[in-house]
Backbone bond lengths (Angstrom), bond angles and torsions (degrees), N, CA, C in turn:
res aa  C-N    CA-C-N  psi(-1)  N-CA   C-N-CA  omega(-1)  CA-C   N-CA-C  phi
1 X - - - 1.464 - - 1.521 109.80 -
2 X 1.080 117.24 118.45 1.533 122.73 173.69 1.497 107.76 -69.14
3 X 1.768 109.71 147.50 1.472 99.75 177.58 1.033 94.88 -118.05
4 X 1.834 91.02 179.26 1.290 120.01 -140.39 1.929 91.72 -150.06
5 X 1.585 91.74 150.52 1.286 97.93 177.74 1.500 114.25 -112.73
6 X 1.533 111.07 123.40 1.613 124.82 -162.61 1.643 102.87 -87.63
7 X 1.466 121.20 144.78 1.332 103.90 -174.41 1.884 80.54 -139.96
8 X 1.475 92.32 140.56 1.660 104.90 177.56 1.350 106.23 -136.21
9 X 1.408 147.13 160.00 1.237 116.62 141.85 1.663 125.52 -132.67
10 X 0.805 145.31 127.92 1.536 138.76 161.44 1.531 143.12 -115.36
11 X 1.375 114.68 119.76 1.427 151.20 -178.49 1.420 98.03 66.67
12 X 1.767 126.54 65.44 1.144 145.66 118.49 1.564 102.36 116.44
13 X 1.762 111.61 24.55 1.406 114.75 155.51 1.402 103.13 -113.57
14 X 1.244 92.80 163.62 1.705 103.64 171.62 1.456 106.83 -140.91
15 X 1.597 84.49 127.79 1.584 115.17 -174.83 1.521 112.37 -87.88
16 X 1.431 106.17 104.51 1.512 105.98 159.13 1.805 107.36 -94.53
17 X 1.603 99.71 141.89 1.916 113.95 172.64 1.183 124.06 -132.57
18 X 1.154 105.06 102.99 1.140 113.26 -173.61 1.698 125.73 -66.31
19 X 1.588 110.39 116.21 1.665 93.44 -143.20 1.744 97.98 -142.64
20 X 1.236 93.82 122.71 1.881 115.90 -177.82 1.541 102.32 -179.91
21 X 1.497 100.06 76.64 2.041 96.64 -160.26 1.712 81.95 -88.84
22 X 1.724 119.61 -23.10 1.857 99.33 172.03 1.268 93.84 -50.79
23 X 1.032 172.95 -94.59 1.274 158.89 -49.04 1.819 96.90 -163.96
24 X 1.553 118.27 20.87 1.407 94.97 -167.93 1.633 152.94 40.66
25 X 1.597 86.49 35.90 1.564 100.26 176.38 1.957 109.59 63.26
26 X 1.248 106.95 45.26 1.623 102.90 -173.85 1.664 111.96 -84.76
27 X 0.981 117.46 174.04 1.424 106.37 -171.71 1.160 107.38 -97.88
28 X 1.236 117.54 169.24 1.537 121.27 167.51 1.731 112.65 -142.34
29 X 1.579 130.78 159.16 1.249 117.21 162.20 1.200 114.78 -68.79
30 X 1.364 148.15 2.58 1.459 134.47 174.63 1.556 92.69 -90.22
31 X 1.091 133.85 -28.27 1.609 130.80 -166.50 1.579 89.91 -64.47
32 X 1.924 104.95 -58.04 1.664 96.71 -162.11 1.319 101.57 -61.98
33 X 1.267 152.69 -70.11 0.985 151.08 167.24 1.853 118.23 -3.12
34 X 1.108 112.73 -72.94 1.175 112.26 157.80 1.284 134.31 -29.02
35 X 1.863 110.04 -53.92 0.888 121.16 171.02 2.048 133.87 -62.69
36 X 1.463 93.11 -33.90 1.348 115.80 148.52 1.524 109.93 -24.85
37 X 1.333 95.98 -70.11 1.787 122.62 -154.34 1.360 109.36 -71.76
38 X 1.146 116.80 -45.79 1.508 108.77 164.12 1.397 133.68 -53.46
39 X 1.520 124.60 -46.98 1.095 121.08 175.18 1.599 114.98 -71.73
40 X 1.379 117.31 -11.66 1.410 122.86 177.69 1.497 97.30 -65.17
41 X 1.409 122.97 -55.07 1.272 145.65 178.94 1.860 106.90 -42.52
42 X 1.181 100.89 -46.76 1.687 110.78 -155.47 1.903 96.83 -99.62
43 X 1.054 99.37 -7.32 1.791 98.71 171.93 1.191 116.79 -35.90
44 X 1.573 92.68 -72.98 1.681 134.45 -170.75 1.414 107.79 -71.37
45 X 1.767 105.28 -26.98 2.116 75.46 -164.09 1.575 100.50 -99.61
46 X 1.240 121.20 140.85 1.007 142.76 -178.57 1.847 128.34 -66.76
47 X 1.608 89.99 -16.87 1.360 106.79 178.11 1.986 102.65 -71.78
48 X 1.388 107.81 -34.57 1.727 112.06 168.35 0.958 123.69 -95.29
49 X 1.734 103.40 118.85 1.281 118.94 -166.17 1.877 111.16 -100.90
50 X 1.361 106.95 6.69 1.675 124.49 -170.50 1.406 103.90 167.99
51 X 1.299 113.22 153.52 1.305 132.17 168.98 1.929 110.01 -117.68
52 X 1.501 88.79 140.77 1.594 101.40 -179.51 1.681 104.37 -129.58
53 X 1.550 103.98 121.78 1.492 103.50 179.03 1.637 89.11 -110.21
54 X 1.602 86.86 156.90 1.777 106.01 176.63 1.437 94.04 -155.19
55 X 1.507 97.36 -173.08 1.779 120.33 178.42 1.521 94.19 -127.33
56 X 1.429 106.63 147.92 1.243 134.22 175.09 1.660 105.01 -57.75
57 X 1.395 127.71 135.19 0.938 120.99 147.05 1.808 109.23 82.07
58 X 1.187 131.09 -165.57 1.509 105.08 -170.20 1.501 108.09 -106.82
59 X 1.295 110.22 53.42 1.571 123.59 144.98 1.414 120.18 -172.54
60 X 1.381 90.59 163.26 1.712 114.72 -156.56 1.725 104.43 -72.00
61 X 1.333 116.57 -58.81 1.658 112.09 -174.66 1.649 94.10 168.12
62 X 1.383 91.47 128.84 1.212 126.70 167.85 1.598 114.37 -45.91
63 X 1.321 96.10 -44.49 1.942 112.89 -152.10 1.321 118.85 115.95
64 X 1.464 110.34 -138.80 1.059 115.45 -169.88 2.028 110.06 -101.03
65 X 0.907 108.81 178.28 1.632 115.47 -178.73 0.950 122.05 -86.30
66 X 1.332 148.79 90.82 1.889 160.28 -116.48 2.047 80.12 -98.65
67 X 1.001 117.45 -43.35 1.469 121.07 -162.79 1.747 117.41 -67.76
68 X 1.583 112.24 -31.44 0.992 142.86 -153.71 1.291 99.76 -115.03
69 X 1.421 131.64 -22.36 1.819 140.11 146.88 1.299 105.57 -53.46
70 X 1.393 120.77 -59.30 1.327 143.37 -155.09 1.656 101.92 -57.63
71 X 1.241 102.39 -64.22 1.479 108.62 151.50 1.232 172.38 -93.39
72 X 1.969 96.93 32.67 1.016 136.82 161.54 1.567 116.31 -82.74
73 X 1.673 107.24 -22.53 1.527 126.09 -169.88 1.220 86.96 -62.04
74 X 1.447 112.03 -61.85 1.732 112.29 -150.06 1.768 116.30 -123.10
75 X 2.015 92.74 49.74 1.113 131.46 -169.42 1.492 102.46 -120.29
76 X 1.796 100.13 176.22 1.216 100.43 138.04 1.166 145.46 -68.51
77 X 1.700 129.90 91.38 1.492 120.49 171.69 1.243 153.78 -5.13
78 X 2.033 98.03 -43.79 1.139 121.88 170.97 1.358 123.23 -68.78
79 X 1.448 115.32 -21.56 1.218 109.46 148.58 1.206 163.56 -87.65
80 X 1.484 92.05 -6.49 1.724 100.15 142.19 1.347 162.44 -81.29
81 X 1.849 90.92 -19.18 1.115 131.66 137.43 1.648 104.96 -25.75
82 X 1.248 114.50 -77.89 1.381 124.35 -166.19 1.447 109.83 -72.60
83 X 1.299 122.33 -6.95 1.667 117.90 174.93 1.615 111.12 -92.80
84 X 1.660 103.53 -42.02 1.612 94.51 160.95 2.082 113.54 -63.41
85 X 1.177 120.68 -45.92 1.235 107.80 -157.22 1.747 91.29 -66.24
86 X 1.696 126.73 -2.70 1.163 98.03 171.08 1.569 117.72 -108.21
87 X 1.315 109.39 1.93 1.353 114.50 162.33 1.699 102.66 -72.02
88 X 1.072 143.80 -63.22 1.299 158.98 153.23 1.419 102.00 -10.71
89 X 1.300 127.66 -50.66 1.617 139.26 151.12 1.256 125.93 -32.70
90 X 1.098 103.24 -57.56 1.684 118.76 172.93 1.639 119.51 -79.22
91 X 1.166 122.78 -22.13 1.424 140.64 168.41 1.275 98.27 -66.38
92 X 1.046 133.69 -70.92 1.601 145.90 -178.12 1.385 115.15 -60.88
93 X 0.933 117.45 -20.80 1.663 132.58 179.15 1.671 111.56 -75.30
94 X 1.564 92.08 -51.77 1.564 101.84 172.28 1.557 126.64 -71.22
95 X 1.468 87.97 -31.58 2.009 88.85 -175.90 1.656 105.40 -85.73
96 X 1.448 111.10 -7.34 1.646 108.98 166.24 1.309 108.32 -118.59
97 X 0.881 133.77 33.45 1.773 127.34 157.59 1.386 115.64 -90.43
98 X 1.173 118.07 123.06 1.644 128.11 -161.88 1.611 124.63 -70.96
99 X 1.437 91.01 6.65 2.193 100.77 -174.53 1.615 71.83 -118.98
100 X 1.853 96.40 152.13 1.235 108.47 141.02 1.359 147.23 -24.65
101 X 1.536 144.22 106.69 1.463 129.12 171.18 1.687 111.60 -92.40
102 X 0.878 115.70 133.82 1.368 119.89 178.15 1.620 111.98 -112.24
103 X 1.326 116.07 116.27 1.928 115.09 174.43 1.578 97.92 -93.98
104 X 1.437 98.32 133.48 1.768 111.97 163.99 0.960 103.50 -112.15
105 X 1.471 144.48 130.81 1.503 163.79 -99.77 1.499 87.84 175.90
106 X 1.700 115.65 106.21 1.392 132.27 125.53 1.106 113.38 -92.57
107 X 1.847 122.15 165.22 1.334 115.98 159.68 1.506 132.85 50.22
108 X 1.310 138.27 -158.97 1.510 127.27 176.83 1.835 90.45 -91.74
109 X 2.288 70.89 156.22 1.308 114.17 -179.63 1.411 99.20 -104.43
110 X 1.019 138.56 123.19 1.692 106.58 167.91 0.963 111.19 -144.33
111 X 1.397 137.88 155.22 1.491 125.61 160.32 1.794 113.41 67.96
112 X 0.865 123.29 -164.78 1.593 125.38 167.96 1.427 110.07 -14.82
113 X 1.435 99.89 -59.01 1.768 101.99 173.55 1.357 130.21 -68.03
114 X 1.570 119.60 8.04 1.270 136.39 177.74 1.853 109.28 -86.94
115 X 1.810 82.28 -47.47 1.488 102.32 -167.84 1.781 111.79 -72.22
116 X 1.649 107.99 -31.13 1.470 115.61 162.31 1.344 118.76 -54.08
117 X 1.365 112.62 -56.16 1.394 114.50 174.16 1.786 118.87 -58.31
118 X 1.446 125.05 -22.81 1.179 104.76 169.35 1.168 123.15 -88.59
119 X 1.258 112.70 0.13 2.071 124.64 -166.81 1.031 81.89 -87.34
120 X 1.489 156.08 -9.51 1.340 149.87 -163.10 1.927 107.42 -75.80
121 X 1.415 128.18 179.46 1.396 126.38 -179.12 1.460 81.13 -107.09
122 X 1.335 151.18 -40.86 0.970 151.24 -130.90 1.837 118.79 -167.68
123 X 1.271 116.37 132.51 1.741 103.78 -170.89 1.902 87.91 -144.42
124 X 1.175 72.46 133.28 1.697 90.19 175.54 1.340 89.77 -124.12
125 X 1.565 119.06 127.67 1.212 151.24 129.83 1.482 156.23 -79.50
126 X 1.600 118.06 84.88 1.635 98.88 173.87 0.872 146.01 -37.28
127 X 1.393 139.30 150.93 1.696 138.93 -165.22 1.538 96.97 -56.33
128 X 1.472 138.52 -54.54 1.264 133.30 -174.52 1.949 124.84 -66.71
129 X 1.450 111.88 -13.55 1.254 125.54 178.29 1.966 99.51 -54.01
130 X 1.633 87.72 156.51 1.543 75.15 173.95 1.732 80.54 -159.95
131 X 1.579 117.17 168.92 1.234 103.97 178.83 1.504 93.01 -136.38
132 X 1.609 110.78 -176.81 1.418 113.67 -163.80 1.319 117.36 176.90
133 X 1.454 107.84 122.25 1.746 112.20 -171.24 1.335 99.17 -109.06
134 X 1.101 127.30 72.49 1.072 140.11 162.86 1.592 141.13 -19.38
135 X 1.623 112.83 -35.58 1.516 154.31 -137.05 1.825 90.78 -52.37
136 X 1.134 100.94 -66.02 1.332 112.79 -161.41 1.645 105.86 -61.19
137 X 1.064 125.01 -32.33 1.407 122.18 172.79 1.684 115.93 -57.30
138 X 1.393 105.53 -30.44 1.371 112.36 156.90 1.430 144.35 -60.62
139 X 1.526 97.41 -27.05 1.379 114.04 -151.52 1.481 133.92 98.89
140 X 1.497 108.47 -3.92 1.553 119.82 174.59 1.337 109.95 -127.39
141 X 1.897 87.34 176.88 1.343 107.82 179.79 1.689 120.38 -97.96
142 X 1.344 105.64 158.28 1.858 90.97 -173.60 1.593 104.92 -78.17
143 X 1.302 112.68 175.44 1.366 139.74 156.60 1.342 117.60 -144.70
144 X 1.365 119.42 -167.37 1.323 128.38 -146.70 1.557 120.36 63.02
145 X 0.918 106.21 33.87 2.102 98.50 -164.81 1.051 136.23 70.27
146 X 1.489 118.19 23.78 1.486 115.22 -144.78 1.719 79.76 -103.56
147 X 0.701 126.63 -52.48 2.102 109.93 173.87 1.101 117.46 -64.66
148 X 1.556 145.68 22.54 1.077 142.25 -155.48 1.534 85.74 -147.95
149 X 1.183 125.01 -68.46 1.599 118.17 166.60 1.674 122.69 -48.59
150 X 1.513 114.91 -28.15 1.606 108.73 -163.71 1.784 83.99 -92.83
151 X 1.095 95.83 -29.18 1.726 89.83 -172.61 1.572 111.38 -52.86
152 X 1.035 130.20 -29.87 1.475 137.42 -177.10 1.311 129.07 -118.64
153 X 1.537 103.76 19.54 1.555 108.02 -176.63 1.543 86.72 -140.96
154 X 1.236 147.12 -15.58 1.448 137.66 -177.24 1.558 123.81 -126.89
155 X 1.200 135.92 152.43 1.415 120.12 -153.25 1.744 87.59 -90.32
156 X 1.419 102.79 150.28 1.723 103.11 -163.44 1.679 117.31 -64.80
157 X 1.395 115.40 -24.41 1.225 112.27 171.04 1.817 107.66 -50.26
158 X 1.071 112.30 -42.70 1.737 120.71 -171.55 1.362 98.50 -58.29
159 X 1.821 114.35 -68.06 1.223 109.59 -148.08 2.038 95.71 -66.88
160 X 1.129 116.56 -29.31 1.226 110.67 -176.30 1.944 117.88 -55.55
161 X 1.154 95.12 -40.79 2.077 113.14 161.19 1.449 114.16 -57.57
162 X 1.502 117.21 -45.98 1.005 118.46 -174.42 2.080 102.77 -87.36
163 X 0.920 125.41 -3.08 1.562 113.75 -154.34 1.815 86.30 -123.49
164 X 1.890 129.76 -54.97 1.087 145.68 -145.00 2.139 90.88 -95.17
165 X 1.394 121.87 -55.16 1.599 128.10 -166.26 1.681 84.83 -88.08
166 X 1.150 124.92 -37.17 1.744 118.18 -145.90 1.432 122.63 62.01
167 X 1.241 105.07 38.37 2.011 126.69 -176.15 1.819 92.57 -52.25
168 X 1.035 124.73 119.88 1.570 141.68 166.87 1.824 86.12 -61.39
169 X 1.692 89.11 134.50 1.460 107.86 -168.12 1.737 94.74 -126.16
170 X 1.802 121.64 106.91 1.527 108.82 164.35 0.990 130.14 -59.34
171 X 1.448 135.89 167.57 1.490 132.56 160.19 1.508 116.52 -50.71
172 X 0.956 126.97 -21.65 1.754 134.62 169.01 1.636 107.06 -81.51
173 X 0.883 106.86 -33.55 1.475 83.81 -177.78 1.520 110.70 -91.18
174 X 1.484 130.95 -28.50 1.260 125.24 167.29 1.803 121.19 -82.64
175 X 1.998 106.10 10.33 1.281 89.83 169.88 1.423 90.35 -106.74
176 X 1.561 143.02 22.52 1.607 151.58 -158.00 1.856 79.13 -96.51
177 X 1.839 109.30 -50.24 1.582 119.03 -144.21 1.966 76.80 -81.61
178 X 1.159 126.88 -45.03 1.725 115.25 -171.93 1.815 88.54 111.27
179 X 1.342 115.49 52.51 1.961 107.95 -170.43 2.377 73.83 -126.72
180 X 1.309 108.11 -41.01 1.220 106.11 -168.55 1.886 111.06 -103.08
181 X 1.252 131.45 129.51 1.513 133.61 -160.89 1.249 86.05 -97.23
182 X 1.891 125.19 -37.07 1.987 73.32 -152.74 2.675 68.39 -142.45
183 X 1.034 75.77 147.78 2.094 81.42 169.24 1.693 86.51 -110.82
184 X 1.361 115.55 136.24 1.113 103.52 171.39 2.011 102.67 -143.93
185 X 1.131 136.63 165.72 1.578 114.23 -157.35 1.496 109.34 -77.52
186 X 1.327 129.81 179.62 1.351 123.42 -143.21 1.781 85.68 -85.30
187 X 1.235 112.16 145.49 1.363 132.87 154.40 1.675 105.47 98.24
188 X 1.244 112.75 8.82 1.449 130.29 -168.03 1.454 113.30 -109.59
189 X 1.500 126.94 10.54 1.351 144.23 -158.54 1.684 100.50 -78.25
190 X 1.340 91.88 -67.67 1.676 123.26 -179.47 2.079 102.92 -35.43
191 X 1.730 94.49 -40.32 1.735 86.54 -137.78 2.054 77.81 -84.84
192 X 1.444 103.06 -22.88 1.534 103.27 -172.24 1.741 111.95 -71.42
193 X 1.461 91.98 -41.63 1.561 93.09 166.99 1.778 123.82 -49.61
194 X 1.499 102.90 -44.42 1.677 96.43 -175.22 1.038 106.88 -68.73
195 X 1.571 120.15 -32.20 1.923 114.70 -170.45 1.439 118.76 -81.05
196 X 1.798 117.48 -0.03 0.995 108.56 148.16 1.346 122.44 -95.65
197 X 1.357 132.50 -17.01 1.641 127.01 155.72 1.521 98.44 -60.66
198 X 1.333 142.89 -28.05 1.786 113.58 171.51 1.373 109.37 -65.00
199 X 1.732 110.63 -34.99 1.851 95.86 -177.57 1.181 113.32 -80.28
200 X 1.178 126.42 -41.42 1.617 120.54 167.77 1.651 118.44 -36.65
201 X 1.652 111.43 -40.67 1.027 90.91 150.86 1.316 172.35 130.19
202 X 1.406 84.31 175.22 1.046 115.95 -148.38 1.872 88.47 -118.48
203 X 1.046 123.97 16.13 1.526 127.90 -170.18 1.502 98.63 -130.75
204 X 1.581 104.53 138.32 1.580 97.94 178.12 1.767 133.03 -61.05
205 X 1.157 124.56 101.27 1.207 150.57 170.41 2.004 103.84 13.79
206 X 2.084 95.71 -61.12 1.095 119.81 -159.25 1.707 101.76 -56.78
207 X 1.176 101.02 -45.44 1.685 135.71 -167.16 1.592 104.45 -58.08
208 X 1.327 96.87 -47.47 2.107 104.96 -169.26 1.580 98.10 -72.27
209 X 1.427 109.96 -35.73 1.517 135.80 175.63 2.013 106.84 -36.56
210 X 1.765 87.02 -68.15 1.742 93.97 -170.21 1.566 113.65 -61.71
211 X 1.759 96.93 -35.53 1.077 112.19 -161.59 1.498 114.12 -67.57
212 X 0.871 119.80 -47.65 2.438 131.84 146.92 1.182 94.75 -33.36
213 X 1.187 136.23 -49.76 1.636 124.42 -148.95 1.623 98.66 -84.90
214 X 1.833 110.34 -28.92 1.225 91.26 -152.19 1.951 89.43 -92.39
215 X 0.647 129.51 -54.72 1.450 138.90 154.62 1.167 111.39 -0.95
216 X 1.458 129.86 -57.40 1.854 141.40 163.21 0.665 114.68 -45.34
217 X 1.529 122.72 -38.06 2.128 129.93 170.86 0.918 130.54 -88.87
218 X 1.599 107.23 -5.02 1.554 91.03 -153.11 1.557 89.00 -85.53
219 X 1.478 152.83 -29.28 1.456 116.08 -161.17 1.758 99.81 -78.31
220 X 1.313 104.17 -28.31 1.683 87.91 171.68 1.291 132.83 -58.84
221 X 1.307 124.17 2.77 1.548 134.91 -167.96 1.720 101.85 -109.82
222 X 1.247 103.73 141.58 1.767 100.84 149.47 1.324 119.02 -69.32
223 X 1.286 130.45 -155.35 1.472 116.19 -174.45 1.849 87.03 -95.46
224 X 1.609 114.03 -62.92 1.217 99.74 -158.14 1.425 127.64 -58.84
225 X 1.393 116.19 8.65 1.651 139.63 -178.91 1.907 88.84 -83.81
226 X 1.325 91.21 -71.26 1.517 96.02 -172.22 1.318 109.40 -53.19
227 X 0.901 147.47 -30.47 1.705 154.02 -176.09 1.534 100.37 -64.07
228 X 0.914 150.03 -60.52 1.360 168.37 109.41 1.443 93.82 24.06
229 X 1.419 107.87 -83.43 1.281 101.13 -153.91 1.869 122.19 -71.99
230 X 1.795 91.37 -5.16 1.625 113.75 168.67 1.674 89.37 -61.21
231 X 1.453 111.12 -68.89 1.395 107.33 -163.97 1.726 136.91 -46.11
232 X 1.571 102.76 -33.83 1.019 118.83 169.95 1.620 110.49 -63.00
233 X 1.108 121.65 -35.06 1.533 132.97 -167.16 1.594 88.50 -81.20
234 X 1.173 118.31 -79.54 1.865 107.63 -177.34 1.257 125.72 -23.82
235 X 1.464 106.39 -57.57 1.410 111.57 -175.47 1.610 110.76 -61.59
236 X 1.233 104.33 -46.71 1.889 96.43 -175.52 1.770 106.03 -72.00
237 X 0.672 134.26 -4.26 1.403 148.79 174.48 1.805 109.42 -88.91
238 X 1.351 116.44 -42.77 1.185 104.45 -162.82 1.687 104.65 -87.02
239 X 1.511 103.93 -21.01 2.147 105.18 175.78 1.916 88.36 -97.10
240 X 1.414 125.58 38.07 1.333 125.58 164.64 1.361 106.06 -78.99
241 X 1.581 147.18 143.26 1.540 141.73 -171.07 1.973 87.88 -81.03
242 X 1.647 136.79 1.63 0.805 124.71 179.52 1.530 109.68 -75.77
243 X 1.743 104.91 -58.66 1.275 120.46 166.36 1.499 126.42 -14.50
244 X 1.378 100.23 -49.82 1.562 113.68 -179.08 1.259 122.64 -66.16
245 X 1.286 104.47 -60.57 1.544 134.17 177.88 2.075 92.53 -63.13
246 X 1.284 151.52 -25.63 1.061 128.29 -158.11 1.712 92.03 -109.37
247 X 1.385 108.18 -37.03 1.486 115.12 170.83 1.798 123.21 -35.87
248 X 1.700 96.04 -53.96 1.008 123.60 -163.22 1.629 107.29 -64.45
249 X 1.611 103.88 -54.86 1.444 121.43 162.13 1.441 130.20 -25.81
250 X 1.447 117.00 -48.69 1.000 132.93 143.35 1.270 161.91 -35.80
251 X 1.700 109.36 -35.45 1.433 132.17 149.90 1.396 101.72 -78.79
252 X 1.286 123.03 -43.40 1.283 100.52 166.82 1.737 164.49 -122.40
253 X 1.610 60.94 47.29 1.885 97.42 175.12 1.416 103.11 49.69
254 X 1.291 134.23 66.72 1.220 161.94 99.92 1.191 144.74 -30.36
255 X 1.626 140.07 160.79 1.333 133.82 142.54 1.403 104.83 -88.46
256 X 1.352 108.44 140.34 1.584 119.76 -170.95 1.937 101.23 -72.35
257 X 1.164 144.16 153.78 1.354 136.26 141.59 1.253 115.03 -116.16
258 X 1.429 96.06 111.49 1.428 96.66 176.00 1.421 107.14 -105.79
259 X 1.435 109.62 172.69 1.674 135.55 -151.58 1.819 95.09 -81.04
């Protein structure tokens, strides 16, 4: 059964699941694709206030399809070519989409599904989750970002264990490095993930917006580049109708509602 990505949503997240548990949640290019498509979808509508990806059932994703490599070898190339540049699609999709993404982590992460889970703003993990770059046990190298994210979130001896052996990494030890926000007990990922899309929110939309954007730049910036680009972000934020309304809230000891 080829998978497919399920989209539900409730009280103003939307749940994508990634779901082929015969197959251990493996990836496919119609998933990235899909996955693409949704957040194109969820930009604009106002009813989503964050997105939460998971895996069906009690794990997150395998990766990619060992079977479907196999016969890419003694395939056309070009089409695998085109399944990473659309996983690569969906990687990029997530680290620039302007709402929160939240990953809920059952079971293994591995492979592609390692690299999804770090493109995330946020990863909640159960005590039993474990993740895993596997590549080299194969004979390859990773993608999805997964050396580009461990490179700057783990001290290099690690990411080199985790990227060079494919050393299985728990949810405790990558929330020790600050890669995982919350360990929570097994099957409890899902319910921790939505209750942080209720507090999120509860924060102005525009704000979580700058605040992703500015975060994506900042190691590319010097400071006085980045200072700048703080400023530009304040000011359009502060004549925001949120600004007003959260200001206001405040004198009078309120919850703010913002738009």
């Amino acid at each position: 059964m080829a998978a497919v990505l399920k989209s539900t949503s409730e009280a103003g997240a939307l749940i994508l699941t990634i779901s082929n548990p015969e197959q251990h949640n493996t990836l496919s290019p119609d998933v990235y694709a899909a996955g693409v498509e949704a957040l194109n979808a969820a930009e604009n509508n106002p009813e989503v206030r964050c997105v939460i990806l998971t895996g069906e059932g009690r794990i997150f994703s395998a990766g990619g399809n060992l079977r479907r490599l196999q016969q890419a070898r003694e395939g056309d190339l070009d089409l695998q070519r085109q399944s990473i540049d659309a996983l690569h699609s969906w990687i990029d999709s997530i680290r620039t989409f302007p709402k929160p993404v939240i990953a809920a982590v059952e079971g293994p992460a591995a492979g592609a599904g390692f690299s999804l889970a770090l493109a995330c703003d946020f990863l909640i993990a159960s005590e039993t989750a474990y993740f895993s770059m596997a590549y080299t046990k194969v004979g390859l190298s990773p993608d999805g970002g997964a050396s580009w994210h461990l490179a700057r979130a783990l001290p290099r001896a690690l990411a080199m264990d985790a990227l060079m052996r494919g050393t299985r990494l728990s949810a405790q030890q990558l929330a020790k490095h600050g890669l995982v926000n919350q360990v929570t007990p097994e099957g409890a990922a899902l319910g921790a993930a939505l209750q942080l899309a209720s507090d999120l929110q509860g924060r102005a939309g525009n704000v979580l917006a700058s605040i992703k954007e500015l975060l994506a730049h900042a190691e590319g910036h010097e400071l006085p580049e980045h200072l700048l680009q703080e400023r530009q972000h304040f000011m359009r934020n502060l004549v925001h109708a949120n600004a007003g309304e959260g200001i206001a809230a405040f004198f009078d000891k309120r919850e703010p509602r913002f738009r």
